[in-house]
ROVOVO-300970 format. One record per residue: residue in one letter; x, y, z of N, C-alpha, C, O, CB in turn. Coordinates in steps of 0.2 Angstrom, whole numbers. Each point is the difference from the previous one (the first is absolute). Glycine has a CB too. Layout:
! ROVOVO-300970
+------+-------+-------+-------+-------+-------+-------+-------+-------+-------+-------+-------+-------+-------+-------+-------+
| resn |   n.X |   n.Y |   n.Z |  ca.X |  ca.Y |  ca.Z |   c.X |   c.Y |   c.Z |   o.X |   o.Y |   o.Z |  cb.X |  cb.Y |  cb.Z |
+------+-------+-------+-------+-------+-------+-------+-------+-------+-------+-------+-------+-------+-------+-------+-------+
|    A |     X |     Y |     Z |     X |     Y |     Z |     X |     Y |     Z |     X |     Y |     Z |     X |     Y |     Z |
...
+------+-------+-------+-------+-------+-------+-------+-------+-------+-------+-------+-------+-------+-------+-------+-------+
END
This chain:
! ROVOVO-300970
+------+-------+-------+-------+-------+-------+-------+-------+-------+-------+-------+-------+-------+-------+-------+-------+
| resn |   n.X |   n.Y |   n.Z |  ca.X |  ca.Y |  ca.Z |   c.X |   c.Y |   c.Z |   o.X |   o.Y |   o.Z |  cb.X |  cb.Y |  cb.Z |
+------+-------+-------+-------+-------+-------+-------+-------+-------+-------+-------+-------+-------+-------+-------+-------+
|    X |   436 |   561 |   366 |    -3 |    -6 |     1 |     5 |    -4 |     5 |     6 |     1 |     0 |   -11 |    -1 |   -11 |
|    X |     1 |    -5 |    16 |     5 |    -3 |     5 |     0 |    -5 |    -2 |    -4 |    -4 |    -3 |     3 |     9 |    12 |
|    X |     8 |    -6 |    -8 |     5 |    -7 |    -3 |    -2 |    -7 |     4 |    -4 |     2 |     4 |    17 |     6 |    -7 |
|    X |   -12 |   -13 |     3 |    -5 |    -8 |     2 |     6 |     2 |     5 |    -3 |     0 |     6 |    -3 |   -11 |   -17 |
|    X |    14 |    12 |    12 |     2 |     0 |     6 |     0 |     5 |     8 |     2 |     0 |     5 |     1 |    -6 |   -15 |
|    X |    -8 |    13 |     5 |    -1 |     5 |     3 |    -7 |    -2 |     6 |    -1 |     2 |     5 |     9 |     6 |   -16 |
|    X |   -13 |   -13 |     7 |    -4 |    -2 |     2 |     2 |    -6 |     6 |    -2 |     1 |     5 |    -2 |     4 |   -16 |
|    X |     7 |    -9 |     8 |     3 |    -5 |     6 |     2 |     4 |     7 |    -3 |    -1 |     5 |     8 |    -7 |   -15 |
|    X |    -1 |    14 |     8 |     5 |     3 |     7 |    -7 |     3 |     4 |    -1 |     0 |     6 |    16 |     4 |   -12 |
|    X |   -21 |    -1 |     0 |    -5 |     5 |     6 |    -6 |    -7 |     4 |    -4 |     1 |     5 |     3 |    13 |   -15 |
|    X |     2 |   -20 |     7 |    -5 |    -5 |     0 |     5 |    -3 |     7 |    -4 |    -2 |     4 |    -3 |     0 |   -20 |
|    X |    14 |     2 |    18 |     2 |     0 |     4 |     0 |     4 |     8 |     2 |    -1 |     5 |     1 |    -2 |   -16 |
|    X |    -5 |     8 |     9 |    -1 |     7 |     6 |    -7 |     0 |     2 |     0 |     2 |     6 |     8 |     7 |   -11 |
|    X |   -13 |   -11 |     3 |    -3 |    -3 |     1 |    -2 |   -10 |     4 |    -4 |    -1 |     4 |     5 |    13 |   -11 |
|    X |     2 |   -15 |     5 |     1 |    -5 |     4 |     3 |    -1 |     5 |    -2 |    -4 |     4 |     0 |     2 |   -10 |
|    X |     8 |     7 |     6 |     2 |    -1 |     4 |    -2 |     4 |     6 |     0 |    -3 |     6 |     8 |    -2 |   -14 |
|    X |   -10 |    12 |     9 |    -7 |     1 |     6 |    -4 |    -2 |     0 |    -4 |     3 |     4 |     6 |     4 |    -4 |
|    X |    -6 |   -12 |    -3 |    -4 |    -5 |     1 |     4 |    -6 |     5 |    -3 |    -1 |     5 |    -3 |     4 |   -17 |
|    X |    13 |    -7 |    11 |     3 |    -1 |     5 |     0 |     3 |     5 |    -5 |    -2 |     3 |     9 |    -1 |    -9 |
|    X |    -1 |     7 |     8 |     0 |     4 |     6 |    -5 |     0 |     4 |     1 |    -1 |     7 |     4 |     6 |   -13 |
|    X |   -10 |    -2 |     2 |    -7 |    -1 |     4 |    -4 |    -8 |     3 |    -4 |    -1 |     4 |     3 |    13 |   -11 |
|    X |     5 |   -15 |     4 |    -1 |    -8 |     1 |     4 |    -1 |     8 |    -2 |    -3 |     5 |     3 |     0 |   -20 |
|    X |     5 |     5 |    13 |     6 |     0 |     5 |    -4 |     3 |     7 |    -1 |    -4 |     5 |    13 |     6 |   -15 |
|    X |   -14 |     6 |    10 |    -1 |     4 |     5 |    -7 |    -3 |     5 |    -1 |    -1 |     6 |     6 |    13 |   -15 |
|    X |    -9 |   -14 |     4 |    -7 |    -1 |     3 |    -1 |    -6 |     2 |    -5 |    -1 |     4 |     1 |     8 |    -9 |
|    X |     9 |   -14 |     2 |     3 |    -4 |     4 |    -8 |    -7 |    -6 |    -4 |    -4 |     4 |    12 |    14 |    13 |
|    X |    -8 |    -9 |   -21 |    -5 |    -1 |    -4 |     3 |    -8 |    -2 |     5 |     0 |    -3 |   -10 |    14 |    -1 |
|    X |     3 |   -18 |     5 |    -3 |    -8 |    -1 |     6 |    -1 |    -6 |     4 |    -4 |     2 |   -18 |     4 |     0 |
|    X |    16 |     3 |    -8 |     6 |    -1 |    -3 |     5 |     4 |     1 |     3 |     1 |    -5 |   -10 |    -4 |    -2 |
|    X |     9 |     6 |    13 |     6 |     4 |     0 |     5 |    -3 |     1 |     6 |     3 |    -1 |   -12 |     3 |     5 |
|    X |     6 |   -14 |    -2 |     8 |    -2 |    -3 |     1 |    -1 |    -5 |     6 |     1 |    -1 |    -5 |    -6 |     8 |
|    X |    -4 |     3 |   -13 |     1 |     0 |    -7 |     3 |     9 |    -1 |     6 |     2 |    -2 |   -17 |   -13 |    -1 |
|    X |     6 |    13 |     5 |     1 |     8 |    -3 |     7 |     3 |     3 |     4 |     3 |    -4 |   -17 |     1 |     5 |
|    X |    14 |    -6 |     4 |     7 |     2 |     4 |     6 |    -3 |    -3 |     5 |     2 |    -1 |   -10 |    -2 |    13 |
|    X |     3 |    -6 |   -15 |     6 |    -2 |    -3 |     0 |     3 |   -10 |     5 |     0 |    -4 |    -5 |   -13 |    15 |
|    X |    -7 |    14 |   -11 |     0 |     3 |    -6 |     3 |     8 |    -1 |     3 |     2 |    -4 |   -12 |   -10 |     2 |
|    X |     8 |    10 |     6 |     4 |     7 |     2 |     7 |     1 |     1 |     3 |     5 |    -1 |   -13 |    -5 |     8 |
|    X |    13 |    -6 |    -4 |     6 |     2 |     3 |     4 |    -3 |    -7 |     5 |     2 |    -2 |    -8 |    -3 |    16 |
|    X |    -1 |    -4 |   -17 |     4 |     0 |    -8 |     0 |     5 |    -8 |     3 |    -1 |    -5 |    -6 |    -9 |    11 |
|    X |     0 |    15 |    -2 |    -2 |     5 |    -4 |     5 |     7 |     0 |     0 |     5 |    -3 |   -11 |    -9 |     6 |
|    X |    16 |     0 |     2 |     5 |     7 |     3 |     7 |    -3 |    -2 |     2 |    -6 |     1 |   -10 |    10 |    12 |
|    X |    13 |     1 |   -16 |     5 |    -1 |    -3 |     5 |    -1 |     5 |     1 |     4 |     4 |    -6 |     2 |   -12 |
|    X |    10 |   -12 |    10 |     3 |    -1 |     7 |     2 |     8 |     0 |     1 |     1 |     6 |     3 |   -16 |    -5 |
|    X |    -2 |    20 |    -5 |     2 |     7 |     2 |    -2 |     4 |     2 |     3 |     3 |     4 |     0 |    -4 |    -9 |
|    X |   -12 |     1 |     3 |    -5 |     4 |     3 |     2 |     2 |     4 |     4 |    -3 |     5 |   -12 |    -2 |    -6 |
|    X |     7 |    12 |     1 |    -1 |     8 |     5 |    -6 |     3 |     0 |    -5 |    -2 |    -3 |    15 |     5 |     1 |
|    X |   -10 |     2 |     6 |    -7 |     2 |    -1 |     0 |     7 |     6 |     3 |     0 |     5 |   -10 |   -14 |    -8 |
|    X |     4 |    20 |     1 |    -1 |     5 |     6 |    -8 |     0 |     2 |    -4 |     3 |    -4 |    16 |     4 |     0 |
|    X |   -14 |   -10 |    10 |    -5 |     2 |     1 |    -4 |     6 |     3 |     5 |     3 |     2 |    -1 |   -13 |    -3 |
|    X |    -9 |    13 |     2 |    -2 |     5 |     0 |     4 |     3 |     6 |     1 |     6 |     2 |   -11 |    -8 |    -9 |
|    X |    13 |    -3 |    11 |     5 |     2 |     8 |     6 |     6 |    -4 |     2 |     5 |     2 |    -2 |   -21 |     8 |
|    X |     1 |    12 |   -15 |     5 |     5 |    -5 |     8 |    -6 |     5 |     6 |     1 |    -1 |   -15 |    18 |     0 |
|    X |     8 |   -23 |     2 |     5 |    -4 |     3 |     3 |    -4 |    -7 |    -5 |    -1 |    -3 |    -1 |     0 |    16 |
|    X |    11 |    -2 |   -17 |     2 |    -5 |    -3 |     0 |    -6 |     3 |     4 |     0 |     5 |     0 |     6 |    -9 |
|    X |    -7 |   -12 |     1 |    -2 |    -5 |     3 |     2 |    -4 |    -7 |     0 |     3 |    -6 |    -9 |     1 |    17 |
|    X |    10 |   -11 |    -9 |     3 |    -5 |    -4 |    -4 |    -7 |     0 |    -4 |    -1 |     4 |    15 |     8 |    -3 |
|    X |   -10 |   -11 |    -5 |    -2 |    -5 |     0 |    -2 |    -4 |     8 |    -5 |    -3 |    -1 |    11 |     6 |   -10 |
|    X |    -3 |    -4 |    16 |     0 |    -3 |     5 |    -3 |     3 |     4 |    -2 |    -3 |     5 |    10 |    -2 |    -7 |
|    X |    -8 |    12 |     1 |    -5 |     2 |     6 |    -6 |     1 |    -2 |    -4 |     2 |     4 |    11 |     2 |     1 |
|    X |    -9 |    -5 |   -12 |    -7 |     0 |    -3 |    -2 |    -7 |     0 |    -6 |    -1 |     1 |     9 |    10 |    -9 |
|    X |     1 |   -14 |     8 |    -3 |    -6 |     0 |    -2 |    -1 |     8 |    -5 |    -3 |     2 |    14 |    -2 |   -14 |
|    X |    -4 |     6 |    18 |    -2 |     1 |     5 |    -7 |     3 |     4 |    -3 |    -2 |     5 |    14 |     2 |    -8 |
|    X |   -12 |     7 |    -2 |    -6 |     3 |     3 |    -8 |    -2 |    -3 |    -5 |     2 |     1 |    13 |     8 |     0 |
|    X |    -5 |   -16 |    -6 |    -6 |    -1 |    -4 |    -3 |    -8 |     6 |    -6 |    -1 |     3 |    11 |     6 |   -20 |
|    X |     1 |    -7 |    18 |     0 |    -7 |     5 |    -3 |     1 |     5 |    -6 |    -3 |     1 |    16 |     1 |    -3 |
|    X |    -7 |     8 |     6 |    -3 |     3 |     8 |    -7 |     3 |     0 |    -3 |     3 |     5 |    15 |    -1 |    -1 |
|    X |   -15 |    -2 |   -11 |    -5 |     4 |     1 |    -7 |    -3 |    -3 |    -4 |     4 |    -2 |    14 |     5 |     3 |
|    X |   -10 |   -16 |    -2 |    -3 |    -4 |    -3 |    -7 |     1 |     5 |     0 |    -1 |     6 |    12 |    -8 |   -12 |
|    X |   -18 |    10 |     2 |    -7 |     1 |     3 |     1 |     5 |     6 |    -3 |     0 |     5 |    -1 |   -12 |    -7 |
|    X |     9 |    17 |     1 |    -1 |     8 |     6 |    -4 |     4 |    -4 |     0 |     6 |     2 |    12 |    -4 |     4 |
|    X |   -15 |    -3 |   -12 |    -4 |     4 |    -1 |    -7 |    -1 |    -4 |    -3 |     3 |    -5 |    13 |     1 |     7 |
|    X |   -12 |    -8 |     4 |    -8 |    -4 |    -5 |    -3 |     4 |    -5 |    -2 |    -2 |    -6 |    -3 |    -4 |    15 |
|    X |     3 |    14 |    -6 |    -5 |     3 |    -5 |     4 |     3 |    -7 |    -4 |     3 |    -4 |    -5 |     0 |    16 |
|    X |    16 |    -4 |   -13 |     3 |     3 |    -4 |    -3 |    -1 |    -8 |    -3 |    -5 |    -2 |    13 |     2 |    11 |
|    X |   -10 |     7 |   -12 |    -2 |     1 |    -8 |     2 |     3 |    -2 |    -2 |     6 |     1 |    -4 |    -8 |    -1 |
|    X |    11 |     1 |    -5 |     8 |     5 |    -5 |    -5 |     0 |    -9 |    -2 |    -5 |    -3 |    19 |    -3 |    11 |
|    X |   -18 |    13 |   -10 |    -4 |     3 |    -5 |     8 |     3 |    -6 |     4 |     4 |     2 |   -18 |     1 |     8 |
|    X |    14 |    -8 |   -14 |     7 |     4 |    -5 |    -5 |     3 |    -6 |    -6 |    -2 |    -1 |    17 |    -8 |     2 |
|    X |    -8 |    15 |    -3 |    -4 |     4 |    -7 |     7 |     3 |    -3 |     5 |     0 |     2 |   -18 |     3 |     4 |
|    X |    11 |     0 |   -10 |     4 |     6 |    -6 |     6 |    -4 |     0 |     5 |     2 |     3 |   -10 |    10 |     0 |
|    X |     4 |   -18 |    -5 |     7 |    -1 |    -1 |     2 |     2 |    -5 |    -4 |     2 |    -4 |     4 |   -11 |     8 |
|    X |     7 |    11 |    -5 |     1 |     2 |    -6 |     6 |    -2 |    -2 |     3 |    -2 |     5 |   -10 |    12 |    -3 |
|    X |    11 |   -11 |    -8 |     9 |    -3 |    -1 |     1 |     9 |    -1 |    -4 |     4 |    -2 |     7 |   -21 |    -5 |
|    X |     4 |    17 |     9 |     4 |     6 |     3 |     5 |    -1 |    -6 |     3 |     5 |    -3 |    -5 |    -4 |    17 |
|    X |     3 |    -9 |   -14 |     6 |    -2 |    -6 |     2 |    -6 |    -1 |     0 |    -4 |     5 |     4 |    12 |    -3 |
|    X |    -3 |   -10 |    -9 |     1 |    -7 |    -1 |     6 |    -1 |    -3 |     1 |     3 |    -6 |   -13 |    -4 |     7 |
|    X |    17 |    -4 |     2 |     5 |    -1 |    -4 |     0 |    -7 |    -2 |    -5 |    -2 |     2 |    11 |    11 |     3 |
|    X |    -2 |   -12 |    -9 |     3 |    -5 |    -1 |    -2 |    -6 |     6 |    -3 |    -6 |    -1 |    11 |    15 |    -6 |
|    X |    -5 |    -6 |    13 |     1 |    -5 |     5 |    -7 |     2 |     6 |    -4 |    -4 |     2 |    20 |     3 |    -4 |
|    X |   -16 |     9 |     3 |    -5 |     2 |     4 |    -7 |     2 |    -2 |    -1 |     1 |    -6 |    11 |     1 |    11 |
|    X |   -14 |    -1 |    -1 |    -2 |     5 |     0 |    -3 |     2 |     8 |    -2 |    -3 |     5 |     1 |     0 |   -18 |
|    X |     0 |    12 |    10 |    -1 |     2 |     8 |    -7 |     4 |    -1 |    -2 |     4 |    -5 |    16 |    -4 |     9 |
|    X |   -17 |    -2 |     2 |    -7 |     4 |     0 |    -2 |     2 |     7 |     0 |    -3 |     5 |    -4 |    -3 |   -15 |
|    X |     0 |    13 |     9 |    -4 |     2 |     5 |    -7 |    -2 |    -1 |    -3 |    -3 |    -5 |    11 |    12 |     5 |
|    X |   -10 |    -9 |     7 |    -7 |    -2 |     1 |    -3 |     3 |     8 |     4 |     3 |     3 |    -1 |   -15 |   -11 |
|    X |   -10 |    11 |    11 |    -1 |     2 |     6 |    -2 |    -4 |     3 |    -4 |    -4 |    -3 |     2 |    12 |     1 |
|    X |     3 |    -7 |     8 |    -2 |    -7 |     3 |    -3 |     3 |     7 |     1 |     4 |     5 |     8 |   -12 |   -11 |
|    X |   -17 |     2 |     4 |    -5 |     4 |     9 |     1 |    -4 |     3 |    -1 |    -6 |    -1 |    -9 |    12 |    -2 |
|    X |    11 |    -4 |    10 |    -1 |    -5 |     5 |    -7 |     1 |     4 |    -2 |     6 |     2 |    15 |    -7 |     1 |
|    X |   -17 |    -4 |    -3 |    -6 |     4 |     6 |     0 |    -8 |     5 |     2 |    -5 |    -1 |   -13 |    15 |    -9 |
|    X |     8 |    -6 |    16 |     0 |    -4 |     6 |    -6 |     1 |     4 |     1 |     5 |     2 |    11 |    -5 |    -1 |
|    X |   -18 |    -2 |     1 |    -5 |     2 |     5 |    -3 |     4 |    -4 |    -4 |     0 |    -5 |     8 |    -1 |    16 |
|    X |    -1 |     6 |    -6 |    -3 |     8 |    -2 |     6 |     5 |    -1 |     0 |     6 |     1 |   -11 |    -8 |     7 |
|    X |    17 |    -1 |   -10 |     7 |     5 |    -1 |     1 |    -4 |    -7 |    -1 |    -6 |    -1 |     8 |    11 |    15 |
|    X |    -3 |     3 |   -18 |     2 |    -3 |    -7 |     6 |     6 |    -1 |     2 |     4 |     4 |   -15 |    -9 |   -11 |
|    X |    15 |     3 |     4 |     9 |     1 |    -2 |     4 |    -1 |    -7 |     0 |    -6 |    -2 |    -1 |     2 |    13 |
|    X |     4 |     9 |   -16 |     1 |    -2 |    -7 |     5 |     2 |     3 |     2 |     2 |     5 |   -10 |    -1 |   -15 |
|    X |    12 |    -4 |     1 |    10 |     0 |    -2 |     0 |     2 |    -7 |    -4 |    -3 |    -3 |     9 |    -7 |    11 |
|    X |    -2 |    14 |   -10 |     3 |    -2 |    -7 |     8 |    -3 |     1 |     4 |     2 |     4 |   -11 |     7 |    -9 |
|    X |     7 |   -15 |    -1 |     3 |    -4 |     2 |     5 |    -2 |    -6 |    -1 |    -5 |    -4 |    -7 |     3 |    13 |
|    X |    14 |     6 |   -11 |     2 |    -4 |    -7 |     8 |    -7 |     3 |     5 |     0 |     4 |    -8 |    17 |   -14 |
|    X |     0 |   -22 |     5 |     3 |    -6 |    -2 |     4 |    -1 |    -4 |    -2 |     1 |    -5 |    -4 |    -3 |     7 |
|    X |    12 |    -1 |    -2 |     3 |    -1 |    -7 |     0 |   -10 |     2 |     2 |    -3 |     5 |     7 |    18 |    -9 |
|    X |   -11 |   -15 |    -2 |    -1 |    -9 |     0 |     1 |    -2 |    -7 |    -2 |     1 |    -6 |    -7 |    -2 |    15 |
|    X |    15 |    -4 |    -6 |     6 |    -2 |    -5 |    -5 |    -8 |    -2 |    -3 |    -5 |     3 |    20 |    12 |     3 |
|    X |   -15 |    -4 |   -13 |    -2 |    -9 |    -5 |     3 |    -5 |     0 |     6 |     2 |    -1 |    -9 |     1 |    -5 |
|    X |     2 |   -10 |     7 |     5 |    -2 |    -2 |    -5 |    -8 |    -5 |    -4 |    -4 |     3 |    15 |    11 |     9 |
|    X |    -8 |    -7 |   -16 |    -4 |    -7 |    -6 |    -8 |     2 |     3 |    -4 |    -5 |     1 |    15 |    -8 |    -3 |
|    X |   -14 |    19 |     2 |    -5 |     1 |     1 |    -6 |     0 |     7 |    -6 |    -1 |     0 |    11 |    -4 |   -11 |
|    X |     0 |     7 |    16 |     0 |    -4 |     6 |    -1 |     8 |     4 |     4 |     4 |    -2 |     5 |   -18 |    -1 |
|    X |   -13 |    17 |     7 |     3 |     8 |     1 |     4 |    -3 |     8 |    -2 |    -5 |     3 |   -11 |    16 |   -10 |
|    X |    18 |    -7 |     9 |     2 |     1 |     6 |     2 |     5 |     2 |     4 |     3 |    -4 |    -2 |   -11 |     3 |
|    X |    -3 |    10 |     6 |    -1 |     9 |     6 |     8 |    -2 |     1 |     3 |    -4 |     2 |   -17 |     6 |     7 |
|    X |    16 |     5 |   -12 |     8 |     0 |     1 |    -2 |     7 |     6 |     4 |     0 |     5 |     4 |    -4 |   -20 |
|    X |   -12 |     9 |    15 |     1 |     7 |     4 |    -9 |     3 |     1 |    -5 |    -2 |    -3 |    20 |     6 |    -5 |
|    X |   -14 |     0 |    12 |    -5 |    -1 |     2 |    -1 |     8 |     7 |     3 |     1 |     5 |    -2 |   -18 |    -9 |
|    X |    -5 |    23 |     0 |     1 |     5 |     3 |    -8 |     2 |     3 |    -5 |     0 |    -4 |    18 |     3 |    -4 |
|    X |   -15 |    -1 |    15 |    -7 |     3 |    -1 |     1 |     6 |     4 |     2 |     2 |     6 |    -9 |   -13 |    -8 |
|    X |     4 |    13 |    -1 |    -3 |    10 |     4 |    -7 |     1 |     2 |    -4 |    -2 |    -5 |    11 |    10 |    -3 |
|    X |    -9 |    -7 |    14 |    -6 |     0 |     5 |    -2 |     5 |    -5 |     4 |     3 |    -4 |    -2 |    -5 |    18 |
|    X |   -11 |     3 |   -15 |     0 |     6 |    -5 |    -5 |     3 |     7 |    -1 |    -2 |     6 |     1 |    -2 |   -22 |
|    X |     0 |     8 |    14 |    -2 |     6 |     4 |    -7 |    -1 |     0 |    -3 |    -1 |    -6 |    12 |    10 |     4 |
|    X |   -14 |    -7 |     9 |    -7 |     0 |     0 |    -4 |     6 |     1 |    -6 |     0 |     0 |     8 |   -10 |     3 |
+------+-------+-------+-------+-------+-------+-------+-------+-------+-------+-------+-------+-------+-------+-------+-------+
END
């Protein structure tokens, strides 16, 4: 059975690529979302993106900035989430994530770990692998 905080962290991964795509497509609430996004991220936040580069907080907050409405037709789809593991403080989970655009589409599998805090989820890490088509 999933725990009310394992619920919270997946009810999380979902909104917060609901952000995102707020952010990309440049959508009527994307300043709220951009600031709800960027509060979402642990000031430690790492992340490897499918470039396979380490990237950190400031240059995530940077590429979300510069790239505000670069992508009108954007539409991010999450499924199979699943928790991987739940501690005390964390939990971490895998999930997939579709991008589609026009007429091009694009997935990730993507595992999270997102630390609690008084109930609160925050993106400490952050890893995605292109999946193969």
């Amino acid at each position: 059975m999933v725990s009310e905080r394992e619920l919270v962290a997946h009810h999380s991964v979902i909104e917060l690529h609901q952000w995102i795509q707020d952010v990309f497509t440049g959508d009527s609430k994307h300043p709220m979302s951009l600031e709800k996004l960027l509060n979402s991220f642990s000031p430690t936040f790492s992340m490897v993106p499918v470039s396979g580069k380490l990237v950190g907080l400031q240059q995530v907050e940077a590429l979300f900035r510069q790239n505000i409405g670069s992508r009108p037709s954007l539409s991010i789809t999450i499924e199979q989430c699943e928790t991987l593991l739940a501690t005390q403080d964390s939990i971490v989970i895998r999930y997939r994530e579709i991008h589609q655009e026009e007429d091009k589409g694009s997935s990730r599998w993507s595992v999270v770990i997102i630390d609690m805090y008084s109930g609160h989820p925050l993106w400490r890490y952050l890893q995605e692998t292109a999946e193969a088509l």
